[in-house]
C-alpha positions as CSV (number, residue, x, y, z in Angstrom):
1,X,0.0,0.0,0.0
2,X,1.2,3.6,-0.6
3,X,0.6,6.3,1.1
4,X,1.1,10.0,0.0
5,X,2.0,13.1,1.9
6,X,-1.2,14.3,1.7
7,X,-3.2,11.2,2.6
8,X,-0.3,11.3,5.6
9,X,-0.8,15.3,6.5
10,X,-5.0,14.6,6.3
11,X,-4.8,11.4,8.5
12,X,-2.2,13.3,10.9
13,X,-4.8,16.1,11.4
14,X,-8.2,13.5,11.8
15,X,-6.3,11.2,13.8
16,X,-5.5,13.6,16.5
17,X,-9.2,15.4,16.5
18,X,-11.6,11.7,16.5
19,X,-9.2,10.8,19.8
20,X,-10.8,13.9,21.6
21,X,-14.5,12.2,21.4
22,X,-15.2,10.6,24.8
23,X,-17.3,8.1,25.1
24,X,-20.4,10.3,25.2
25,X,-20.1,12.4,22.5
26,X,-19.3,9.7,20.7
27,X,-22.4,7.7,21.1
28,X,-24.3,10.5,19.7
29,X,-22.0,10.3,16.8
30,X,-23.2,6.8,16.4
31,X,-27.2,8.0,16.8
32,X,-26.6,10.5,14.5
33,X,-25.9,8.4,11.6
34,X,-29.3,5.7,13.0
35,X,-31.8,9.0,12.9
36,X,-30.5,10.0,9.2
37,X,-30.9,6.3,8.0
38,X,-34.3,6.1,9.6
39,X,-35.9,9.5,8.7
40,X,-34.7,9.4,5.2
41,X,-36.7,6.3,4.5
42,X,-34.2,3.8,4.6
43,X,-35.0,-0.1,5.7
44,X,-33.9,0.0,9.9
45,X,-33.2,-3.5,9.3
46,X,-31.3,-3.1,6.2
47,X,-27.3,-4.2,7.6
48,X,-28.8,-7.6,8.8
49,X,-26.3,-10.1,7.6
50,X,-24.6,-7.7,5.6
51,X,-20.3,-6.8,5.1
52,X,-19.7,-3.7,5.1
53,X,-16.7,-1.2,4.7
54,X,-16.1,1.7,5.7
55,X,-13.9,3.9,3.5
56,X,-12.0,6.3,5.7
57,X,-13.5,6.0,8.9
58,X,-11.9,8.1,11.1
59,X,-12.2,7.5,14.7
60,X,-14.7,4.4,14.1
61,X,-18.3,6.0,14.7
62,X,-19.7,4.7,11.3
63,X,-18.3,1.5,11.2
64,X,-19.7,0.8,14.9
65,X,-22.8,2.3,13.7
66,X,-23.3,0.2,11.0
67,X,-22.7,-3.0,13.4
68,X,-25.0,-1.7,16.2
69,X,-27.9,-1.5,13.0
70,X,-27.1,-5.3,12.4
71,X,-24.1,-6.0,9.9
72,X,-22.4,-9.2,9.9
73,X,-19.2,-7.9,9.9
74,X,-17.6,-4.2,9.3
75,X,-14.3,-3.0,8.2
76,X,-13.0,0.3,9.0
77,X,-9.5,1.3,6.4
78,X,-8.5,4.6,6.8
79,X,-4.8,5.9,6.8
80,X,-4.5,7.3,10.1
81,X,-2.6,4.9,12.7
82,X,-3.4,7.0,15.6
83,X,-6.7,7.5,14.4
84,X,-7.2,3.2,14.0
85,X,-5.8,2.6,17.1
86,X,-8.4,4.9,19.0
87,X,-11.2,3.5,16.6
88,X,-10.0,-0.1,17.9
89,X,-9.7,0.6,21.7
90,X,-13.1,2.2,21.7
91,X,-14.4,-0.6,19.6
92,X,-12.7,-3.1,22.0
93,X,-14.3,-1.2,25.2
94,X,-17.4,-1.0,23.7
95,X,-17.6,-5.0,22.9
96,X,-17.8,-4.6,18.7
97,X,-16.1,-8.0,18.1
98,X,-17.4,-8.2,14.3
99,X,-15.5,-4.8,13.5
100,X,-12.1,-4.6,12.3
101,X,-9.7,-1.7,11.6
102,X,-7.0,-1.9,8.6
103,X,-4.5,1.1,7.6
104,X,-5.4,1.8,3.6
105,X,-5.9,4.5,1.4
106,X,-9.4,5.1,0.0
107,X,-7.5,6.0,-3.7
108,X,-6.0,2.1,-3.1
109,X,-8.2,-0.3,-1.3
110,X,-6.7,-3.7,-0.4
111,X,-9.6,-5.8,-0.8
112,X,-10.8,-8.5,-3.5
113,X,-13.7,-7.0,-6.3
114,X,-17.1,-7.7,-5.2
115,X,-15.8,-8.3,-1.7
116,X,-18.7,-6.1,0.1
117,X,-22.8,-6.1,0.5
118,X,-22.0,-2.2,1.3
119,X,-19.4,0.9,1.1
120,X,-19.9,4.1,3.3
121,X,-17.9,6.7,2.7
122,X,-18.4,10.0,4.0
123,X,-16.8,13.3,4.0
124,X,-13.6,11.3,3.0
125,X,-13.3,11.4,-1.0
126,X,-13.5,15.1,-1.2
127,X,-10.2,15.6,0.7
128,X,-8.1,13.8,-1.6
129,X,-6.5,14.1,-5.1
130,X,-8.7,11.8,-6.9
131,X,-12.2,11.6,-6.3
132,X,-12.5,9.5,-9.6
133,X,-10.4,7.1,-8.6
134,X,-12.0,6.7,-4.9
135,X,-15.0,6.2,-6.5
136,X,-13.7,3.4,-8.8
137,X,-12.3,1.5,-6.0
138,X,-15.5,2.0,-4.3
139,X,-17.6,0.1,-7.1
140,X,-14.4,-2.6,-7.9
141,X,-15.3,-4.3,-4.1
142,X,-19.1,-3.5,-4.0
143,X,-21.1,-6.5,-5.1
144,X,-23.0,-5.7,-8.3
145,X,-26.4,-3.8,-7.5
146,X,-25.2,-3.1,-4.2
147,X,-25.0,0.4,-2.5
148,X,-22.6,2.8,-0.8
149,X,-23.6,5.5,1.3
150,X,-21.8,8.4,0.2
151,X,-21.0,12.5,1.5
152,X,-19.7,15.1,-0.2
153,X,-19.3,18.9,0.5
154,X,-21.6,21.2,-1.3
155,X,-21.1,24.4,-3.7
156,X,-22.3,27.4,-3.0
157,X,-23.6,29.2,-0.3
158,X,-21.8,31.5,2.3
159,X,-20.3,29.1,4.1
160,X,-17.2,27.6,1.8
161,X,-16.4,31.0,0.4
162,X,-15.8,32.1,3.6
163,X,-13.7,29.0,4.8
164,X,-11.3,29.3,1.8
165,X,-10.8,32.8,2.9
166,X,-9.7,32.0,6.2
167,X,-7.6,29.0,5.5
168,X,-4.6,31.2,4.8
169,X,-5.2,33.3,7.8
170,X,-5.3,30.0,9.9
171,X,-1.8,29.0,8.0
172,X,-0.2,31.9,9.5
173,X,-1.5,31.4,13.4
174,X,-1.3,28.0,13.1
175,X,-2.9,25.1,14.4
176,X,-1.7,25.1,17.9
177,X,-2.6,28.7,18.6
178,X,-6.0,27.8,17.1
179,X,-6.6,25.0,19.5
180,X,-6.1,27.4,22.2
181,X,-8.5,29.4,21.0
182,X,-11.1,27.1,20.0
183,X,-10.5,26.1,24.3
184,X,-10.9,29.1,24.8
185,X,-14.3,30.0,22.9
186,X,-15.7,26.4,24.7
187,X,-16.1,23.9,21.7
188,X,-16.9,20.7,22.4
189,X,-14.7,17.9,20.8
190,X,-17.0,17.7,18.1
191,X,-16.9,21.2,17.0
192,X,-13.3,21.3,17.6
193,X,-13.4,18.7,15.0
194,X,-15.2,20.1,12.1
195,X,-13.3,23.4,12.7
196,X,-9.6,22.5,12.7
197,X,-10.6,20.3,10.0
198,X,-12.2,23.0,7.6
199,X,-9.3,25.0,8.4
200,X,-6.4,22.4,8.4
201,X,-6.9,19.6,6.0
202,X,-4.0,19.9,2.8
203,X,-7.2,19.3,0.0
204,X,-11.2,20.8,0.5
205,X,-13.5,20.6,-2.1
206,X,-16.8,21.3,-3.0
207,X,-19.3,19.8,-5.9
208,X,-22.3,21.2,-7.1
209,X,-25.0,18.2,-7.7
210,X,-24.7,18.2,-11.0
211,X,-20.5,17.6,-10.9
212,X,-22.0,14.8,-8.1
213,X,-24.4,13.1,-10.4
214,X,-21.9,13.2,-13.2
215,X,-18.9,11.3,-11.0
216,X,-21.1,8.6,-10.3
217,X,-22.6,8.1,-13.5
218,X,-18.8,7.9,-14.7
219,X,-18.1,5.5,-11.9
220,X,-20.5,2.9,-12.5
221,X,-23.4,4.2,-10.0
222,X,-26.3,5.0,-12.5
223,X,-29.0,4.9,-9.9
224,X,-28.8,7.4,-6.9
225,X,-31.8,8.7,-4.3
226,X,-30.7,12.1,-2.3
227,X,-31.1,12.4,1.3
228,X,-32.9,15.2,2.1
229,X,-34.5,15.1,5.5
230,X,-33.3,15.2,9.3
231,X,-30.0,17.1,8.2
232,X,-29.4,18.2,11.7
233,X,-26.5,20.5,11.0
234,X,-25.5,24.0,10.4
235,X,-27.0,23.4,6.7
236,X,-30.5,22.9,8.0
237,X,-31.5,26.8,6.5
238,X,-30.3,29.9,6.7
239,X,-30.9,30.7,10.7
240,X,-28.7,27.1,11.8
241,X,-25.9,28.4,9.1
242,X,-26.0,32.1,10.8
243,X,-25.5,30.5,14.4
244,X,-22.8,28.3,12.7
245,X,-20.9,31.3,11.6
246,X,-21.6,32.8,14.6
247,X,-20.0,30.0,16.8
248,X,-16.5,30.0,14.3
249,X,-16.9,33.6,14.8
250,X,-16.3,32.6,18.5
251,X,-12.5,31.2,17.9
252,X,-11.5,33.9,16.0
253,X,-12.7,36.3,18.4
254,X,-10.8,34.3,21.7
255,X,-7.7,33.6,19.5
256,X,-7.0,37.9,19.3
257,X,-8.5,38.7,22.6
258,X,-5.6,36.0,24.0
259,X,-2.8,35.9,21.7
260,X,0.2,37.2,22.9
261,X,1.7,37.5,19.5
262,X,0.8,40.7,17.7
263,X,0.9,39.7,14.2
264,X,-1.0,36.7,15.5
265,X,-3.5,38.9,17.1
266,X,-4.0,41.1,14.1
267,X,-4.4,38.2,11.6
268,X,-7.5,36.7,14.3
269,X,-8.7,40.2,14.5
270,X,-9.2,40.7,10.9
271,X,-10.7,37.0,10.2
272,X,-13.4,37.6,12.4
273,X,-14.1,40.7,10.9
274,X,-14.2,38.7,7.8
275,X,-16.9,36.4,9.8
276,X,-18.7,39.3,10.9
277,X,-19.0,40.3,7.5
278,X,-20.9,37.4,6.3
279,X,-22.9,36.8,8.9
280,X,-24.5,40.8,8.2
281,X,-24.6,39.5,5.0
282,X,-26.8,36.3,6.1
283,X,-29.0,38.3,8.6
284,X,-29.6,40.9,5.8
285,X,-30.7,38.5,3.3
286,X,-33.1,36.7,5.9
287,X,-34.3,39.9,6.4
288,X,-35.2,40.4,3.0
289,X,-37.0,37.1,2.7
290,X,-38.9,38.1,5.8
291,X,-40.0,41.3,3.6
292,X,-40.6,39.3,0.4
293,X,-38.5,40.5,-1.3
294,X,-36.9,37.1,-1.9
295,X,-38.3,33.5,-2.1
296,X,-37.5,30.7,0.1
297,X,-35.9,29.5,-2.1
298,X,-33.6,31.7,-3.1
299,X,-32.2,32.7,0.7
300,X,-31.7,29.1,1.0
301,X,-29.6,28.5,-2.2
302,X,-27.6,32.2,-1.3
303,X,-27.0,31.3,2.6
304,X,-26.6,27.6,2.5
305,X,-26.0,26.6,-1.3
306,X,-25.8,22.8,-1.9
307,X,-24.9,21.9,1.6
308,X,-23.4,18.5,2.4
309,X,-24.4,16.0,-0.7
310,X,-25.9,13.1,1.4
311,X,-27.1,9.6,-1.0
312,X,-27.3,6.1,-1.3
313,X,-25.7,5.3,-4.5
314,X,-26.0,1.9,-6.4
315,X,-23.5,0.4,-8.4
316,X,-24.2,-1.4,-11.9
């Protein structure tokens, strides 16, 4: 198996966030991903009997999930060895004796074609050079006519833009003076997460559904059905994004009222003054939809765009 710098940098960065879960936190991880199943329609006893793998898991919280709904047998690869040694212990504590954790790229998976009843793989593929290729590897070891579960960031909206803004102005503080801002702003282990890891991971990008629908046609996955309901996340409409912002807002705002490094300071200063910018720009445009001046619709495509790409793909 190879591994390159970037895979190494991005499992680096995930491998020391998922270890800050305790066991609380991450039991509502492992809900999280039951309620979306459920109120999207799916089958509750659809992993009966089923082997599944789960394409860069992380810290473990889908592949547990996925045996606490009922699979025979799950497999978590992911490159991270700090990140597969946490995911093991907790799945050890825990008492998850048909899961299993192997180091592996998700651009090279080490497992035989039509190896697997089902693939998730979410928020993993868009971090990486070759989305293509993940994709591939995904439908060589699904069975034929079986599914993946699959996430993808979004286009559009207020919410990336800003994010690619303030990667460079996280570059120069740096992720250790971050984390001592994000302590001191009060995130919770999940938050921290999903903010070092916007900020931090080497590749981030976004798809608009029709660049979606058009990778998996090319990949062999010519029927798709979109989640749509119980998103339970900053991209639920507008008002959930604006108290998103608001809470990054937070770090940026701790990090210059507590760094002791002037240029550190400024640089903090002036990204949440790039935050504060867009969040008047949310409020605004709620404000106009509250006047009719706008649809629906439309505040909802300007303030929150695609949001995450959430679907149950199946491969031919």
């Amino acid at each position: 198996m190879s591994i390159t710098s970037v895979e190494f940098r991005t499992g680096k960065l995930y491998g020391g966030l998922w270890s800050q879960y305790d066991d609380e936190l991450f039991a509502k991880s492992l809900a999280l991903f039951k309620d979306r199943w459920l109120a999207n329609g799916e089958d509750p006893y659809f992993f009966d009997g089923k082997r599944c793998l789960d394409v860069g898991c992380g810290g473990g919280r889908y592949s547990l999930a996925m045996a606490l709904m009922g699979a025979k047998s799950v497999v978590g690869a992911d490159v991270s060895e700090s990140g597969l040694a946490d995911a093991s212990q907790r799945a050890e504590r825990l008492g998850y004796s048909n899961v299993t954790f192997k180091q592996a790229s998700a651009l090279e998976l080490p497992f035989p074609d039509a190896e697997f009843d089902f693939v998730c793989c979410s928020g993993v593929l868009h971090h990486t050079r070759g989305v293509e290729k993940g994709l591939q590897e995904i439908h060589r070891v699904l069975k034929p006519g079986s599914s993946m579960y699959l996430l993808l960031y979004g286009a559009g909206g207020l919410f990336w833009p800003l994010n690619y803004l303030l990667r460079p102005f996280a570059a120069l503080v740096g992720q250790s003076d971050l984390d001592i801002a994000v302590d001191k702003a009060g995130y919770a282990a999940n938050r921290r997460r999903s903010v070092l890891d916007d900020l931090f991971v080497p590749i981030l990008e976004t798809y608009t559904k029709e660049r979606v629908e058009q990778l998996l046609q090319d990949a062999g996955f010519p029927e798709l059905r979109r989640w749509t309901s119980a998103r339970l996340d900053h991209e639920t409409d507008a008002y959930t994004m604006i108290s998103e912002l608001e809470g990054r807002l937070k770090m940026w705002e701790a990090g210059y009222q507590h760094s002791s490094d002037p240029m550190k300071a400024v640089i903090q200063l002036h990204a949440a003054n790039l935050c504060r910018t867009v969040i008047t720009t949310a409020r605004d445009l709620t404000e106009q939809h509250k006047a009719g001046r706008i649809t629906a619709e439309q505040l909802q495509e300007a303030v929150v765009g695609h949001g995450h790409h959430r679907l149950i793909a199946t491969r031919s």
